[in-house]
N, CA, C and O atoms as a GROMACS GRO file, in nm:
protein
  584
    1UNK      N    1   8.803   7.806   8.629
    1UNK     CA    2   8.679   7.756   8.684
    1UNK      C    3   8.685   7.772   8.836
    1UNK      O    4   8.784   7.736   8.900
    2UNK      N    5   8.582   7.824   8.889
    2UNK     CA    6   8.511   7.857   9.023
    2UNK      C    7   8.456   7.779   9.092
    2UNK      O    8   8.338   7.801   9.066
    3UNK      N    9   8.461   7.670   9.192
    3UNK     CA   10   8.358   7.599   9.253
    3UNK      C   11   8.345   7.695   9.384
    3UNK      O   12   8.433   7.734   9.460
    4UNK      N   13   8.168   7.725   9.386
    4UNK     CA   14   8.152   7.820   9.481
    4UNK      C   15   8.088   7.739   9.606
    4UNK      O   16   8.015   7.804   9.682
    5UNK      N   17   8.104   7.646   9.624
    5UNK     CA   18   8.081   7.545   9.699
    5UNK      C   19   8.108   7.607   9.847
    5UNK      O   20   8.224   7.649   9.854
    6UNK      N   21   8.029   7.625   9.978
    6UNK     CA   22   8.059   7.698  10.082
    6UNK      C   23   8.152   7.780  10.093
    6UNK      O   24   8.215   7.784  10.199
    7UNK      N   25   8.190   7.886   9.960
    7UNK     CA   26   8.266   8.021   9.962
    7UNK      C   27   8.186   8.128  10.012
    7UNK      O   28   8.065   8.107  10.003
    8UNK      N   29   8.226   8.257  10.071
    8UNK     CA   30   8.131   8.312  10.098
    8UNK      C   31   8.104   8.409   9.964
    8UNK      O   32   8.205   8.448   9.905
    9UNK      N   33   7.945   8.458   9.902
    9UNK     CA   34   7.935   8.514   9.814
    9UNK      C   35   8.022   8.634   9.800
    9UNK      O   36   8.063   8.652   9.684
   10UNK      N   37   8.066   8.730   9.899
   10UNK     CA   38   8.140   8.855   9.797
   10UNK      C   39   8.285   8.803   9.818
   10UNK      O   40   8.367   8.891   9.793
   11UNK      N   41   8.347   8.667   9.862
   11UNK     CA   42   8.488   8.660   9.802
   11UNK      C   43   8.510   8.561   9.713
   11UNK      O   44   8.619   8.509   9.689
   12UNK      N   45   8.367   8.525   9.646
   12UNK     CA   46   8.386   8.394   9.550
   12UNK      C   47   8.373   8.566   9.443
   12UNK      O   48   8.478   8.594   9.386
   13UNK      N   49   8.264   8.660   9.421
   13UNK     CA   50   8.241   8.750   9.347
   13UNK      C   51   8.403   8.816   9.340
   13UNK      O   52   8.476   8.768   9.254
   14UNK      N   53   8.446   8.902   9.409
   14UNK     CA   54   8.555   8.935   9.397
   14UNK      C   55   8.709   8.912   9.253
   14UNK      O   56   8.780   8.969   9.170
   15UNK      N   57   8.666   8.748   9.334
   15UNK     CA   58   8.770   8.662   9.271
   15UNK      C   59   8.748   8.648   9.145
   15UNK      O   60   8.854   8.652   9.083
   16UNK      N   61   8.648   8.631   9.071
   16UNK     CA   62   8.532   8.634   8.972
   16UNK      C   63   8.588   8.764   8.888
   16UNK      O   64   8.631   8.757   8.773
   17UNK      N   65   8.578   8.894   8.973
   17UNK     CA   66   8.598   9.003   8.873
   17UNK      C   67   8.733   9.063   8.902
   17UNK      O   68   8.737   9.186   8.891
   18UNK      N   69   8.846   9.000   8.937
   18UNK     CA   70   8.964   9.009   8.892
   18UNK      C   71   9.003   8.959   8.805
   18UNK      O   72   9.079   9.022   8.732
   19UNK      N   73   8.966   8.817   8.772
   19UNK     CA   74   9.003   8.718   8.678
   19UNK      C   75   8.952   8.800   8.506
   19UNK      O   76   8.999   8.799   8.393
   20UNK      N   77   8.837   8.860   8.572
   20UNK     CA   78   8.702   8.920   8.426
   20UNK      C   79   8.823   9.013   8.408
   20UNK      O   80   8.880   9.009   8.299
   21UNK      N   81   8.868   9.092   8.500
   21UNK     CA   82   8.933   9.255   8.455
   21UNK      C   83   9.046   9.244   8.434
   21UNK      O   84   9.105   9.339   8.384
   22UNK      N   85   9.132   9.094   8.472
   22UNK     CA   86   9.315   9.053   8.418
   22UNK      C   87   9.393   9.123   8.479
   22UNK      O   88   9.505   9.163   8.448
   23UNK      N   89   9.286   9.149   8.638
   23UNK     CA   90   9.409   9.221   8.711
   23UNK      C   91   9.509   9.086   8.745
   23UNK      O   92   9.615   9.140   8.779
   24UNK      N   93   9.532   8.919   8.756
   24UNK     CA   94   9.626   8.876   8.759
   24UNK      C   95   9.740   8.875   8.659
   24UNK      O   96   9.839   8.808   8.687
   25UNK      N   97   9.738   8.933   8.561
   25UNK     CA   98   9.825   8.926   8.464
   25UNK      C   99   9.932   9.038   8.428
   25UNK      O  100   9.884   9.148   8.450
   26UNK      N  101  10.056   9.044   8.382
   26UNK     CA  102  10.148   9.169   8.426
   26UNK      C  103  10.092   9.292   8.309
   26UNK      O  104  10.104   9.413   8.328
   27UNK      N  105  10.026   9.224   8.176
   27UNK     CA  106   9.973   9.315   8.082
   27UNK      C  107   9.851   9.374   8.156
   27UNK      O  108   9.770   9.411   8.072
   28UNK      N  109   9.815   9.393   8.259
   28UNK     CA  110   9.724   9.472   8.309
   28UNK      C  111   9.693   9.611   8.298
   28UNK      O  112   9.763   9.691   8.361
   29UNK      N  113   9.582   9.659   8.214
   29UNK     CA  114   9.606   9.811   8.215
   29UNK      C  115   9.429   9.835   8.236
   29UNK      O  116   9.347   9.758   8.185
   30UNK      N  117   9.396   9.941   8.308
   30UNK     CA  118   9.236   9.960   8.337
   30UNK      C  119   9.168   9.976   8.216
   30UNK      O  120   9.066   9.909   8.202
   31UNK      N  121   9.199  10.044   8.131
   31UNK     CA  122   9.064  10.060   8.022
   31UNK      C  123   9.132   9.942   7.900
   31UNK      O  124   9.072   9.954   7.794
   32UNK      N  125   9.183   9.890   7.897
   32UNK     CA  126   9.165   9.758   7.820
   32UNK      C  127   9.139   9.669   7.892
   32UNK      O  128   9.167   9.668   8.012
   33UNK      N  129   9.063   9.550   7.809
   33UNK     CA  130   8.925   9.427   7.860
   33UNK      C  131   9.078   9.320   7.817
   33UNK      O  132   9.091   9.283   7.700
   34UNK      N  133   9.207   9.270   7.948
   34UNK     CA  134   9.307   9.204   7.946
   34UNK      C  135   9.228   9.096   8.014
   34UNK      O  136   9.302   9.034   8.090
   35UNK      N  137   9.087   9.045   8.013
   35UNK     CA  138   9.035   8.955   8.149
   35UNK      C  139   9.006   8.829   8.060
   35UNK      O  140   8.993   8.822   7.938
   36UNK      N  141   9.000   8.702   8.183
   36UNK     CA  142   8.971   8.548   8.059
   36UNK      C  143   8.832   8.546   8.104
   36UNK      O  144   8.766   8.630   8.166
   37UNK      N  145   8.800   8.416   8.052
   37UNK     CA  146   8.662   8.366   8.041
   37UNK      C  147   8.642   8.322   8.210
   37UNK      O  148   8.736   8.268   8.269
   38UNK      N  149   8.552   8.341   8.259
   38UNK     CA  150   8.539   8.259   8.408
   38UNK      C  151   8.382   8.128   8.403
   38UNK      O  152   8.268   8.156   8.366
   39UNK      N  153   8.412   8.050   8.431
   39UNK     CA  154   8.298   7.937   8.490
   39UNK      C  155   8.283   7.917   8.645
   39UNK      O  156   8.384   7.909   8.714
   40UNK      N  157   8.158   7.908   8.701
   40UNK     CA  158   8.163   7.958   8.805
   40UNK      C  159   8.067   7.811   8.821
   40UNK      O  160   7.980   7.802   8.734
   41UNK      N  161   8.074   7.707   8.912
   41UNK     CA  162   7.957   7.625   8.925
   41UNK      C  163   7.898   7.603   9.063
   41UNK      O  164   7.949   7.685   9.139
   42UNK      N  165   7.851   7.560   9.097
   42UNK     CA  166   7.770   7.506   9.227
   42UNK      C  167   7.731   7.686   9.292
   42UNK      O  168   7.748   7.724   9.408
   43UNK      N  169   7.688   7.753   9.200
   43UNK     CA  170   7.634   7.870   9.296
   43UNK      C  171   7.510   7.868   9.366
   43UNK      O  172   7.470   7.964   9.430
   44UNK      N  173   7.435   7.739   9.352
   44UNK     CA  174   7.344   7.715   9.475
   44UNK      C  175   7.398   7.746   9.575
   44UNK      O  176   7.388   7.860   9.621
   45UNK      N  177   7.485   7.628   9.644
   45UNK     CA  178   7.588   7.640   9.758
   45UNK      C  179   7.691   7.732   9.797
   45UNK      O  180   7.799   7.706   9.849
   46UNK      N  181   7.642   7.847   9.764
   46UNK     CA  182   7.727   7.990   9.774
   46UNK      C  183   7.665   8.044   9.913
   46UNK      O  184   7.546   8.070   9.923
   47UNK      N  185   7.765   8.058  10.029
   47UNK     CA  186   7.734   8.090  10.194
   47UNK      C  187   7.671   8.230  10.195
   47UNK      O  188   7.666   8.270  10.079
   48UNK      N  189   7.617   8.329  10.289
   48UNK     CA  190   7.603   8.446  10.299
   48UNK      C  191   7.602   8.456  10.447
   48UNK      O  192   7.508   8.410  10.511
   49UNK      N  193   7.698   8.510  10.500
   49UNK     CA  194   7.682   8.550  10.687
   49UNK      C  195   7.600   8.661  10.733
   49UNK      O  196   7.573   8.776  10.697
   50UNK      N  197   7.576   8.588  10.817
   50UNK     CA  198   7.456   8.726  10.912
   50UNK      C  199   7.322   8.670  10.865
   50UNK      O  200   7.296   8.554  10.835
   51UNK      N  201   7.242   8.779  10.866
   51UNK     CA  202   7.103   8.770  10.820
   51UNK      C  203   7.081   8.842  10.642
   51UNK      O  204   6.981   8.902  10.601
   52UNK      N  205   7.140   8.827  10.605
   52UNK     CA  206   7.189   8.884  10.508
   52UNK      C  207   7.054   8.780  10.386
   52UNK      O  208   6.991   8.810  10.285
   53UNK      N  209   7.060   8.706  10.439
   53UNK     CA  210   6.932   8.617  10.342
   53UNK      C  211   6.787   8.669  10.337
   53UNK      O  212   6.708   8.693  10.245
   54UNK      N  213   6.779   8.679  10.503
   54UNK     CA  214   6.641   8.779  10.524
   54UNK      C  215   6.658   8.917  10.457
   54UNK      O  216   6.593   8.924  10.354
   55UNK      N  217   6.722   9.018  10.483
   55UNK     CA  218   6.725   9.135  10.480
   55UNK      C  219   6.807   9.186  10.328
   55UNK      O  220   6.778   9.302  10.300
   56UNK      N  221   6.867   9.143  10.266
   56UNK     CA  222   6.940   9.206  10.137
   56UNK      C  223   6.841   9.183  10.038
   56UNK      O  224   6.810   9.071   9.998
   57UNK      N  225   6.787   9.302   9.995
   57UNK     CA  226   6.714   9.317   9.884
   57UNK      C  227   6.749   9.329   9.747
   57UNK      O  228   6.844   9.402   9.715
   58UNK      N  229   6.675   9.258   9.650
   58UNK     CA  230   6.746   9.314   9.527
   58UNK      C  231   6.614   9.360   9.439
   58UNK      O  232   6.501   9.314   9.427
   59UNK      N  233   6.688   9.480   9.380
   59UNK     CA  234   6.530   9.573   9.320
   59UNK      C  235   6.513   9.535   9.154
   59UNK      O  236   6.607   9.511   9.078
   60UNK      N  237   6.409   9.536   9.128
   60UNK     CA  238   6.439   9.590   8.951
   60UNK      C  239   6.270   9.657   8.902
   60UNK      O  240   6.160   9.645   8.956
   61UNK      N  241   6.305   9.715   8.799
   61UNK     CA  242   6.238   9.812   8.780
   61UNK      C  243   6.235   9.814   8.622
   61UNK      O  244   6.325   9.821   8.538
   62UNK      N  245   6.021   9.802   8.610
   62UNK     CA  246   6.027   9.765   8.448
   62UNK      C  247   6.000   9.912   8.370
   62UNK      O  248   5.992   9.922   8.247
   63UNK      N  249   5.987  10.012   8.452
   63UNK     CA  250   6.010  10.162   8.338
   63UNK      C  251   5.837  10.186   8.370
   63UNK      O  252   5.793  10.292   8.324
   64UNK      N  253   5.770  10.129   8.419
   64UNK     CA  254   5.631  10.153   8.412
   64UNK      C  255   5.584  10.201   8.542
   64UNK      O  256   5.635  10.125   8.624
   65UNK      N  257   5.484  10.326   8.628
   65UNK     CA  258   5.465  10.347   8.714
   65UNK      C  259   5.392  10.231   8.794
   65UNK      O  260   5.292  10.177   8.746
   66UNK      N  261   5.432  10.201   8.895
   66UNK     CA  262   5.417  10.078   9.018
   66UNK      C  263   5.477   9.936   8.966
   66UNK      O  264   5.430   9.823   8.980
   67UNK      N  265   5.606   9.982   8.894
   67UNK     CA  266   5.665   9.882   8.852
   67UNK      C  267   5.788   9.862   8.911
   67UNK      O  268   5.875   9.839   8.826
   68UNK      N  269   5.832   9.862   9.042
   68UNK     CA  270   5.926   9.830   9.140
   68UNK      C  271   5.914   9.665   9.154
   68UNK      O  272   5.799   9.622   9.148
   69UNK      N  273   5.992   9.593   9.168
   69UNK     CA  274   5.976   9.454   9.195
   69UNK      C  275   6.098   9.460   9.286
   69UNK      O  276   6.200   9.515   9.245
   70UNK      N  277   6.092   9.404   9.408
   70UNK     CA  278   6.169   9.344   9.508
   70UNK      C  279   6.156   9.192   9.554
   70UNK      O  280   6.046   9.138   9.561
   71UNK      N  281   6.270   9.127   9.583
   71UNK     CA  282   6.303   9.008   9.600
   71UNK      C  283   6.426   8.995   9.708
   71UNK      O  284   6.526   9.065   9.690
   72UNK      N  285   6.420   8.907   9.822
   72UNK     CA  286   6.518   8.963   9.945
   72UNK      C  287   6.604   8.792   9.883
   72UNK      O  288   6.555   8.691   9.833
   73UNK      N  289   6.723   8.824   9.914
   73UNK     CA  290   6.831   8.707   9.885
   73UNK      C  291   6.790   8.604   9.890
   73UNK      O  292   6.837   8.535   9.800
   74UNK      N  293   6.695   8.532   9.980
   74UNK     CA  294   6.675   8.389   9.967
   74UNK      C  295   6.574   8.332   9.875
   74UNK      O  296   6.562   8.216   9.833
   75UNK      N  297   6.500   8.446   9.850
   75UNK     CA  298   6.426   8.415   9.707
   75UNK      C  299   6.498   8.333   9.617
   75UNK      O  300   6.497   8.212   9.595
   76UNK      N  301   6.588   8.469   9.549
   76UNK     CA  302   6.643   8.507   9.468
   76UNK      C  303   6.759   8.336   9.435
   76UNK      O  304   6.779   8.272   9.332
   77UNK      N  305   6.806   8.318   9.574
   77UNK     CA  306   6.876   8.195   9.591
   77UNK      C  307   6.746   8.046   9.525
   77UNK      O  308   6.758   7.964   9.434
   78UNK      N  309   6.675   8.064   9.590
   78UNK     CA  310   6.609   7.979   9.559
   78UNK      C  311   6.518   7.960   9.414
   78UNK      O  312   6.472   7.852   9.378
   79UNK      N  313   6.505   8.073   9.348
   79UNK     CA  314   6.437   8.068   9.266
   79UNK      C  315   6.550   8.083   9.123
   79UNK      O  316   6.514   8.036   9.015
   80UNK      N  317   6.675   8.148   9.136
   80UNK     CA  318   6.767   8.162   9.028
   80UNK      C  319   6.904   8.176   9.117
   80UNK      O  320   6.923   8.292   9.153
   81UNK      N  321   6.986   8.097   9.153
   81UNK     CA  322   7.117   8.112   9.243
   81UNK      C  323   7.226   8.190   9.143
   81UNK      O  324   7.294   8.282   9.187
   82UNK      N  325   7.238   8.141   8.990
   82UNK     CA  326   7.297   8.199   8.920
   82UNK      C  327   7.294   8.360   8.910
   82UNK      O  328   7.385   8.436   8.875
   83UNK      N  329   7.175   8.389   8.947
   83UNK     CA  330   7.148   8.553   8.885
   83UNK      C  331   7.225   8.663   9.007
   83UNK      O  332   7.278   8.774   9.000
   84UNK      N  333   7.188   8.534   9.146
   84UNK     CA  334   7.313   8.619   9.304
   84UNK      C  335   7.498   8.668   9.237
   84UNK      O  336   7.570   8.760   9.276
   85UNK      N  337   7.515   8.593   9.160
   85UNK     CA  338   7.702   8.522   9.193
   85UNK      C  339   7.658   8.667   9.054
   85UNK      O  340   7.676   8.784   9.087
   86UNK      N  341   7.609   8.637   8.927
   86UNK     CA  342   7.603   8.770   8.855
   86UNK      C  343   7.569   8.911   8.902
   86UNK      O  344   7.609   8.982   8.810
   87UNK      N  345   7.524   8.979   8.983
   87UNK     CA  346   7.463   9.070   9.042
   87UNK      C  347   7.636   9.135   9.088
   87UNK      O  348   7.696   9.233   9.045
   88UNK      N  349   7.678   9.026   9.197
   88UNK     CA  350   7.761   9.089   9.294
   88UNK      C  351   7.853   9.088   9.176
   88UNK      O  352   7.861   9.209   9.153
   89UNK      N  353   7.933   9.024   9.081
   89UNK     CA  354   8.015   9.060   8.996
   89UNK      C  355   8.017   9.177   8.917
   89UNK      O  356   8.106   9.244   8.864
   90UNK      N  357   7.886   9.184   8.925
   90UNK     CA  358   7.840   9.311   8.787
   90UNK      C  359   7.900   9.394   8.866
   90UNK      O  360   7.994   9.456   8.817
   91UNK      N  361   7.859   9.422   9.027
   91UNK     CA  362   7.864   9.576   9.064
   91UNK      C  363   7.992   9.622   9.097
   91UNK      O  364   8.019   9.738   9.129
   92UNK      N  365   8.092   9.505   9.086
   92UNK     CA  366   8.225   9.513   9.101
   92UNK      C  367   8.341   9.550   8.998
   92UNK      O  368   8.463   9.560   9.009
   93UNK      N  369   8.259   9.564   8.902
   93UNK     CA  370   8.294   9.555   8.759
   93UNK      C  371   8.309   9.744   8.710
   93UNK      O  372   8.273   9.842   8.775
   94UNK      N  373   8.379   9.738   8.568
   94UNK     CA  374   8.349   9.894   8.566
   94UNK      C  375   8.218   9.944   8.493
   94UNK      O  376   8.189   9.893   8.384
   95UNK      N  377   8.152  10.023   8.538
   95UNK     CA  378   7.988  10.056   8.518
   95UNK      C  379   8.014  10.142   8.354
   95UNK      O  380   7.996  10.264   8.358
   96UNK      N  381   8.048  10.090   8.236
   96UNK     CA  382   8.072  10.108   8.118
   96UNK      C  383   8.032  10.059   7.997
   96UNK      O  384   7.920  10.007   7.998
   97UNK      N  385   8.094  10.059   7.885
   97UNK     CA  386   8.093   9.972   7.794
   97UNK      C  387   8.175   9.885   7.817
   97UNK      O  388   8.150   9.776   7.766
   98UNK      N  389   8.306   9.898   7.905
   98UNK     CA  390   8.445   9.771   7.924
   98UNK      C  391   8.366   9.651   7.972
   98UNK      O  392   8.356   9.533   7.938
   99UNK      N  393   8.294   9.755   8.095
   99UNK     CA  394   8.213   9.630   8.234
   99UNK      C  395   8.132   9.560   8.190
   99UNK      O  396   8.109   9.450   8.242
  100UNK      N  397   8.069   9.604   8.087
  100UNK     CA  398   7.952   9.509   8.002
  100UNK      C  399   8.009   9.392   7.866
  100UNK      O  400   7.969   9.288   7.813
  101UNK      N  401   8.098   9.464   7.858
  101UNK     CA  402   8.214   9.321   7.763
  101UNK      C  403   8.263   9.268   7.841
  101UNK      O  404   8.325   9.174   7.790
  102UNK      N  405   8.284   9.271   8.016
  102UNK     CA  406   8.383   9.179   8.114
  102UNK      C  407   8.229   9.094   8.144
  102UNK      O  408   8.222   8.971   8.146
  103UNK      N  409   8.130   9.171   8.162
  103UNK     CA  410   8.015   9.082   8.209
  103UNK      C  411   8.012   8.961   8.154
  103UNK      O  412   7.994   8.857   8.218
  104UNK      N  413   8.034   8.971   7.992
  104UNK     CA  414   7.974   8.849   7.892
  104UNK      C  415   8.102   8.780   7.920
  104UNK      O  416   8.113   8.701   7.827
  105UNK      N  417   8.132   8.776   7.943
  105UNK     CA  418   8.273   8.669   7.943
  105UNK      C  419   8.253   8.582   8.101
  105UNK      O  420   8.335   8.498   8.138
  106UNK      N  421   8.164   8.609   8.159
  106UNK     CA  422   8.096   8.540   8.297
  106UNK      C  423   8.011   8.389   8.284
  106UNK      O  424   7.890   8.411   8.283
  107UNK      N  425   8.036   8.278   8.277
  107UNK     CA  426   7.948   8.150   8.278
  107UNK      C  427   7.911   8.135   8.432
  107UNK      O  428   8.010   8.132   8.505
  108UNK      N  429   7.789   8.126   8.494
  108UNK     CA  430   7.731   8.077   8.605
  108UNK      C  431   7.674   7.964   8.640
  108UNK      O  432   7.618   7.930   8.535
  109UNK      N  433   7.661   7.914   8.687
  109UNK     CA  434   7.577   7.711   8.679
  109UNK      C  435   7.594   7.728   8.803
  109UNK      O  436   7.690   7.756   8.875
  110UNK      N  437   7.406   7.692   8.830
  110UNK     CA  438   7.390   7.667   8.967
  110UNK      C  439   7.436   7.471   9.023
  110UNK      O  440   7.455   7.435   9.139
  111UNK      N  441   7.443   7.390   8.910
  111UNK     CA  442   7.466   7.278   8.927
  111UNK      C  443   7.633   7.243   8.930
  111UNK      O  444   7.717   7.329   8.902
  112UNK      N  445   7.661   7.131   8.959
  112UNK     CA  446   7.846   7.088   8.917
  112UNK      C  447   7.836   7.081   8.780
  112UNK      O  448   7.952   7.098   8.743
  113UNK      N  449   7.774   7.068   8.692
  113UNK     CA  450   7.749   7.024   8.530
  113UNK      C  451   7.748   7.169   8.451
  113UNK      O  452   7.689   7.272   8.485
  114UNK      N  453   7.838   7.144   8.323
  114UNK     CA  454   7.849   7.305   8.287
  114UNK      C  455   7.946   7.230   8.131
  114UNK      O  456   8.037   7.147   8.126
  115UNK      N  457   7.886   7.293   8.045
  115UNK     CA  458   7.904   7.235   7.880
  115UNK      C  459   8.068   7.254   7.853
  115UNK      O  460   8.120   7.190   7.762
  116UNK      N  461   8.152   7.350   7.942
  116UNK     CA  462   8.264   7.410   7.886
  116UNK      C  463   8.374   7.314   7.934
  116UNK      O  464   8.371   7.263   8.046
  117UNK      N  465   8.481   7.290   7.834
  117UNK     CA  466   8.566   7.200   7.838
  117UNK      C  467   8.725   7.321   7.868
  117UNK      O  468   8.745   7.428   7.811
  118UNK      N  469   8.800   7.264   7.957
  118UNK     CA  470   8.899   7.346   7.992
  118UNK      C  471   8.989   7.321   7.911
  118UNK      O  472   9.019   7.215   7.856
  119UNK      N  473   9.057   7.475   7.901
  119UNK     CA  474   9.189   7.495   7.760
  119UNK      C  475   9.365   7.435   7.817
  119UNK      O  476   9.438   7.437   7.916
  120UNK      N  477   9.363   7.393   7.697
  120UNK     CA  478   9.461   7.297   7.705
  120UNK      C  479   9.580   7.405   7.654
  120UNK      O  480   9.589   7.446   7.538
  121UNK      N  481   9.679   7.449   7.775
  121UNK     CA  482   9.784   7.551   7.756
  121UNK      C  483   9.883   7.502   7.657
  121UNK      O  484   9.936   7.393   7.678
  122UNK      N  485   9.911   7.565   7.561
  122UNK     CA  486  10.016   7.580   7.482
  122UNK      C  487  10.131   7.648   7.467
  122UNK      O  488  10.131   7.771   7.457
  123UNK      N  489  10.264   7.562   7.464
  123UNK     CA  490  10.360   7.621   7.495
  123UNK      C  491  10.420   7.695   7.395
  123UNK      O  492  10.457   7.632   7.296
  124UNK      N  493  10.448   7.870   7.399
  124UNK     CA  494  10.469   7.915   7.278
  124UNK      C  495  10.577   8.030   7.327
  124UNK      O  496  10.576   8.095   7.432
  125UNK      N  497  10.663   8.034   7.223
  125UNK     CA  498  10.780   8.140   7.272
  125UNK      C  499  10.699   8.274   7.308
  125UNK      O  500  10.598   8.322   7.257
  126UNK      N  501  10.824   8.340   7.475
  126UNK     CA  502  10.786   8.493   7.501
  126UNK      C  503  10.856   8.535   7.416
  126UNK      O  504  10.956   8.493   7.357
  127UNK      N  505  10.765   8.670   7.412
  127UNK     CA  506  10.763   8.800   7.316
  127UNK      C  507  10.832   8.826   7.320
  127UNK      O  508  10.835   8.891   7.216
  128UNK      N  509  11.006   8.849   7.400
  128UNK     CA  510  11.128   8.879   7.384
  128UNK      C  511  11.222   8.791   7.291
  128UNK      O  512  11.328   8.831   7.243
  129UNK      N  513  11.164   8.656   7.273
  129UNK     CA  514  11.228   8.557   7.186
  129UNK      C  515  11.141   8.491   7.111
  129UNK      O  516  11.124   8.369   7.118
  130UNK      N  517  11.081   8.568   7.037
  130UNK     CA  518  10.972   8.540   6.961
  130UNK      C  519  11.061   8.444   6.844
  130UNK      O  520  11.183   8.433   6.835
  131UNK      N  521  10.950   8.378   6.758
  131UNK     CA  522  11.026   8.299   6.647
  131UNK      C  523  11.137   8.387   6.566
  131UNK      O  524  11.258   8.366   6.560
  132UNK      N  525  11.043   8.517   6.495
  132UNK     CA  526  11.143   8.609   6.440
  132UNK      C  527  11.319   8.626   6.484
  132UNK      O  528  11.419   8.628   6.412
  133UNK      N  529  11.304   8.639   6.634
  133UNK     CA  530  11.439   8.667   6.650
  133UNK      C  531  11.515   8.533   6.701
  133UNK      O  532  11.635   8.523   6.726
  134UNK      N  533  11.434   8.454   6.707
  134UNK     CA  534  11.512   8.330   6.685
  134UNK      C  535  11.592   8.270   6.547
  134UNK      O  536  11.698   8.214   6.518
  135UNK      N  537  11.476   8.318   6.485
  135UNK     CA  538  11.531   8.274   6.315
  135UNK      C  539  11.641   8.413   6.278
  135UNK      O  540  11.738   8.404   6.203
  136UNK      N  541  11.601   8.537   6.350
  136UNK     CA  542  11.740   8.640   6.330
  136UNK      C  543  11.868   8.545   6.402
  136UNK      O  544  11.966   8.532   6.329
  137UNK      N  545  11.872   8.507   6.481
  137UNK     CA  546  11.989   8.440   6.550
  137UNK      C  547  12.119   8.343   6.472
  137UNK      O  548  12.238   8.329   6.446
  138UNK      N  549  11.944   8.280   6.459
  138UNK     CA  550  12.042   8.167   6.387
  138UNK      C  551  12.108   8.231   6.229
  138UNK      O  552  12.216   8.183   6.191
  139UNK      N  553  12.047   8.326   6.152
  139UNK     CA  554  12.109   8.323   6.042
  139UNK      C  555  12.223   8.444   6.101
  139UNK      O  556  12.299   8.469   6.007
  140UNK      N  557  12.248   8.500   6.184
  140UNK     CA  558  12.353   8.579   6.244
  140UNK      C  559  12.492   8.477   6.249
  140UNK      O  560  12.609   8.504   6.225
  141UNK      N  561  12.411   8.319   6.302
  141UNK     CA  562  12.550   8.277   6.356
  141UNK      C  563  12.589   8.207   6.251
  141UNK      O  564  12.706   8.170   6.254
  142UNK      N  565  12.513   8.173   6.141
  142UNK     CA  566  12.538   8.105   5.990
  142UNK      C  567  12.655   8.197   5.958
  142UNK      O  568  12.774   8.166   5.949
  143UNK      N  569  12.598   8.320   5.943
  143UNK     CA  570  12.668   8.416   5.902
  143UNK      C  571  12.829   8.424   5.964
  143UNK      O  572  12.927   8.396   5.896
  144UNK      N  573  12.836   8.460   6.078
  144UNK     CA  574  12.996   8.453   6.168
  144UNK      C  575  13.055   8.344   6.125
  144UNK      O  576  13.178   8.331   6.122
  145UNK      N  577  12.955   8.239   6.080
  145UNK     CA  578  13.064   8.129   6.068
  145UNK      C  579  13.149   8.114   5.972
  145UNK      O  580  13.263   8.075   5.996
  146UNK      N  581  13.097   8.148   5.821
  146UNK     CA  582  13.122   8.177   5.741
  146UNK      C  583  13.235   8.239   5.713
  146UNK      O  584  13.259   8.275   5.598
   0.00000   0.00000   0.00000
């Protein structure tokens, strides 16, 4: 979980789509989706420096001639804050089928309030001493004793 609480938007985003792509993790490999779930809250209160509120546009386009729609950042803040913190993640992301399975794994909340309850880590043997070769062990040393 993310509190974007006076972060500035592209290093709260950033952080966002490392976590999506599992570049913290040592199983890291680019075309497998190794990334966790992210919750991201208070993206109202997400900073932007400069004039960057006036002037950063964001376009979209419904397929129909004179169907350009523009909206400059503080709209966009004001009218959907969640859809800013998604935008800059998306474009950071890989422009694929991977990037669009890392997308969905993105929760945004412009409020502190957000339905998801945090996972409770479980402690479970590494893959070098998995149960298997634990239970090989022990019947090894049954065995010697014998």
């Amino acid at each position: 979980m993310i509190d974007a609480t006076d972060e500035t938007l592209g290093r709260v985003a950033t952080k966002v789509a490392n976590l999506l792509k599992g570049k913290h993790k040592p199983i890291y490999a680019p075309h497998v989706d190794t990334g966790d779930y992210v919750v991201v809250i208070n993206a109202a209160k997400v900073k932007v420096t400069g004039r960057k509120a006036e002037q950063k546009t964001y376009y979209r386009y419904s397929g129909y001639p004179g169907g350009l729609k523009s909206q400059n950042l503080e709209e966009l803040l004001s009218k959907d804050p969640s859809r800013v913190i998604e935008l800059a993640v998306k474009g950071m992301l890989p422009h694929n089928r991977l990037g669009r399975a890392m997308i969905k794994k993105l929760k945004v909340y412009h409020g502190n309030e957000h339905p998801h309850q945090p996972q409770i880590s479980v402690c479970r043997p590494e893959r070098s001493e998995g149960l298997r070769m634990a239970e090989n062990k022990e019947k090894r040393n049954s065995l010697k004793e014998r």
